[in-house]
N, C-alpha and C positions, 0 to 999 in steps of 0.2 A: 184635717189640716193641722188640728192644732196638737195630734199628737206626733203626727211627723216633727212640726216644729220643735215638740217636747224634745222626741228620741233625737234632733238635730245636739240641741244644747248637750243632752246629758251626752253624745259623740263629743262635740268639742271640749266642754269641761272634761273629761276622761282623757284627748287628746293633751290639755294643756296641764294636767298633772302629772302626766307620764313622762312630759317634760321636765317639768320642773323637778320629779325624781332622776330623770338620767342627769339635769345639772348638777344636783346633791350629790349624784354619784361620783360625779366626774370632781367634784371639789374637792369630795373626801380621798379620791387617787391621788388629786395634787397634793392638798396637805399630808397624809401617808408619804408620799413619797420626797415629801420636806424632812417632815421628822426620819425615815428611813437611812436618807442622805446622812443626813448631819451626824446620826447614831453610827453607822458605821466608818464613817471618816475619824472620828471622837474616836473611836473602840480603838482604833491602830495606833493613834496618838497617845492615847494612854498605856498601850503595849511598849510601845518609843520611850515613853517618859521613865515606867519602871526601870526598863530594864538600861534606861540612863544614870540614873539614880547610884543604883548598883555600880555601871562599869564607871563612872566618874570618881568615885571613892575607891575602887581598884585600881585605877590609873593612879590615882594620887599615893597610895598605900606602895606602887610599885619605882616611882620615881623618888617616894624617899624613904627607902628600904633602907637598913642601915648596913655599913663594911664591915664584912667578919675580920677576925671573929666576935658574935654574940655571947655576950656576958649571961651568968644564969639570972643572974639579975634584970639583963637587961631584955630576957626572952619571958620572963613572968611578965614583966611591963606591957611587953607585947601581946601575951594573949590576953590580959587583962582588959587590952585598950581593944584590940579584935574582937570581943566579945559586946564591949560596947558600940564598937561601928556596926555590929550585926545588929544589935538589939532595936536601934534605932531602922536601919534600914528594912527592918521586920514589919515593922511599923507604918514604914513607909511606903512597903509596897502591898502593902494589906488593907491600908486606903486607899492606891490605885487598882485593885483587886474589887474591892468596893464602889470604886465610882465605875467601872467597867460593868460592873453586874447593872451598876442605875442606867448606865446609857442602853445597854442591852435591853433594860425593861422596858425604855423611852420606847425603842424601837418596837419591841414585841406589842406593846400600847398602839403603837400606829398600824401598825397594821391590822391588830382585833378590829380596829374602827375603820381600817377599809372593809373588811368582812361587815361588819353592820350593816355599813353603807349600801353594799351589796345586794344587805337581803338574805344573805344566807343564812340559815337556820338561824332566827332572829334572836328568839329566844333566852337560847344557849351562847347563841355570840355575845349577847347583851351582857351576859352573865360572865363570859370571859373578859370582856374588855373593866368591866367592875374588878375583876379578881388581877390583873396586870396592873388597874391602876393602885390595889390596895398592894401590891407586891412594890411598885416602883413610891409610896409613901413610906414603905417600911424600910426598904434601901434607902434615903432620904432622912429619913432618924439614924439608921448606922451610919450615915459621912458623917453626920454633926458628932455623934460618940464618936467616932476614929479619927476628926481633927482634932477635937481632946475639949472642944469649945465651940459656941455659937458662930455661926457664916452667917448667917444675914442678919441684918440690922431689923429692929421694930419697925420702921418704914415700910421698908422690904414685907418685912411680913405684913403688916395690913393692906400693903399694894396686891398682893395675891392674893387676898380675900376679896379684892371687886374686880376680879377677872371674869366672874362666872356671871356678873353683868352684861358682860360687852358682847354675849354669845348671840350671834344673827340666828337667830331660830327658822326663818322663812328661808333663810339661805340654805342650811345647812340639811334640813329637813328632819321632822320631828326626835326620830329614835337616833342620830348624831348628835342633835341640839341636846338632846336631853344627856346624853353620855358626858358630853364636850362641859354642860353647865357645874355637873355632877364632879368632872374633875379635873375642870380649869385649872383651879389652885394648887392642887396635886402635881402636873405635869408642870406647871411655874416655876412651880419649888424643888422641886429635880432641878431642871433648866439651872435655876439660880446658884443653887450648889456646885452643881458641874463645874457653872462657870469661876466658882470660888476654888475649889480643888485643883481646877485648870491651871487657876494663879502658878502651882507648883509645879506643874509641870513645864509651864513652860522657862522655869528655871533650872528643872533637872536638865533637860535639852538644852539649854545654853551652854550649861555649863559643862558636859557631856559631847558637844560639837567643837568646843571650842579647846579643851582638853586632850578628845581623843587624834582632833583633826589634826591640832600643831604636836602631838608623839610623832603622826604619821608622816608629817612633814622632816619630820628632823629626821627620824631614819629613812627612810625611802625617796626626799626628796634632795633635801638638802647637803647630808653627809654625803650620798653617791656622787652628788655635784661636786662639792667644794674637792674628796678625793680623788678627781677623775675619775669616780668608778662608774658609768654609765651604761647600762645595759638598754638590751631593747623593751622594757617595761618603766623606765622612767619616764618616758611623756605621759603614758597613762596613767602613773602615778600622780603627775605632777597637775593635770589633765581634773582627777579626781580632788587633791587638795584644793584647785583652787574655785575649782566645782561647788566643792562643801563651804567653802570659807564665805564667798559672794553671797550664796543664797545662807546659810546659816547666820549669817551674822547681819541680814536684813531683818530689820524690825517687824514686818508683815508677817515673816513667815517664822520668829521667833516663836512670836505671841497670836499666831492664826487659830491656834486650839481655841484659847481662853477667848478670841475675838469673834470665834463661830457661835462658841456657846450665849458668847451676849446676845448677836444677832441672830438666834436661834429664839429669844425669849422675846425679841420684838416681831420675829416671825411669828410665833405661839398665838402672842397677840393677835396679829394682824390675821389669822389662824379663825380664830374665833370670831373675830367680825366680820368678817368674809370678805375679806381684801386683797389677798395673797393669789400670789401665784407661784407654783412650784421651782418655776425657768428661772427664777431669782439665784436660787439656791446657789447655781454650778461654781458661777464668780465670788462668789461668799465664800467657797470653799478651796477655790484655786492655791492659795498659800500654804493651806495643809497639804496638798497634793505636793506641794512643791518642798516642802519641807521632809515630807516621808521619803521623798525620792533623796532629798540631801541624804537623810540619814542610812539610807539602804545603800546608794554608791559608797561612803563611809565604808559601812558593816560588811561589804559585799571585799571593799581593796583591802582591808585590816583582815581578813580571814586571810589572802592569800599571802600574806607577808613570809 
């Protein structure tokens, strides 16, 4: 009897572990597919921001071109000062070049720690997700070099050193707890930077929507009006300007990059204590969604001009 009873318990304790790993599993799919999210909505954002960066300083270079004829003097001036709008915009987009590779890593990071979580070849995963997070620290030292100066404040940094406290070990289950405690601070400090680099971007994009939107208005919507010259392509022009202008110049989805990336580091958080749930994510990130689409109808009516 009392080994039946034995083989009973050691059934149930076996049963109630196998549980408690398919929850670990299933938490680490949620949080994976937190940070998943967020890394590739960011990743396009930053693709936006560059290449706003650039055509905002081309718009502006082409609207105050000067009337020929150009002076030889006044054509040295010129490439003298072109070389200077390159060098800077060099610059520019080689630390958006840079924070794309950090959010990339974020990503690549979540997902080695859904494999962990898994089980798969433990070992070797264990080993990868160590080598993704020592990849996404070293991207993390080249922002701070490529903004030319410190992003986070000493606060800031001692705040992401007691991150690796607040890790639910019971929750998460051992060989995640232990990755997650190992590189709390790590994947914080990404986050946090992001969110600082983002600052710029989401001024390339203002500035870039707001610039290229009203060219497109004045030729294509407004000149064709005022001259009577109205084809059957001006409602959808006009359709698209003011498309872009409502959502572009709504505050949500000016600054939804730089606003994801915060709420991405109180997710992290919330990540590591075991609180989160992934369904959070969609509406966090609704304004980026919204903003890529302003700037793709843009990009998509300015091609066919």
């Amino acid at each position: 009897m009392n080994v039946i009873r034995h083989a009973l318990v050691v059934a149930l304790a076996a049963t109630v572990l196998a549980g408690c790993a398919s929850v670990a599993v299933e938490r680490a799919k949620d949080l994976s597919s937190a940070g998943i999210q967020y890394a590739q909505a960011t990743a396009k954002v930053v693709d936006v921001a560059s290449d706003a960066a650039v055509d905002a300083d081309s718009d502006t270079q082409v609207v105050t071109k000067p009337r020929p004829p150009v002076s030889q003097e006044q054509q040295e001036q010129r490439a003298a000062r072109l070389e200077q709008l390159d060098v800077q915009l060099v610059k520019t987009i080689s630390l958006y070049a840079t924070l794309k590779r950090s959010v990339n890593a974020v990503e690549a990071y979540f997902r080695a720690l859904q494999e962990l979580a898994n089980g798969s070849q433990a070992d070797a995963t264990g080993e990868a997700v160590k080598s993704v997070a020592e990849r996404v620290d070293s991207l993390s030292d080249a922002l701070e070099k490529g903004a030319g100066k410190p992003l986070l404040t000493r606060a800031q940094v001692n705040a992401l050193g007691g991150l690796a406290k607040i890790v639910a070990a019971q929750v998460h289950g051992a060989k995640v707890a232990k990755a997650l405690e190992r590189d709390a601070p790590t994947i914080g400090r990404a986050l946090a930077l992001q969110e600082r680099v983002l600052e710029l971007a989401g001024d390339d994009i203002r500035n870039n929507l707001a610039k290229s939107n009203n060219q497109f208005y004045l030729t294509k919507v407004k000149t064709p009006y005022v001259n009577g010259d109205i084809d059957g392509t001006w409602a959808d022009h006009r359709r698209t300007y003011l498309r872009v202008r409502a959502l572009g110049q709504t505050e949500a989805a000016v600054t939804s990059a730089q606003a994801a990336a915060k709420q991405m580091q109180n997710v992290w958080e919330r990540i590591l204590s075991g609180e989160y749930s992934a369904r959070e994510l969609t509406a966090m990130l609704k304004d980026t969604d919204d903003l890529l689409e302003a700037v793709g109808a843009l990009k998509d009516a300015t091609r066919a001009r």
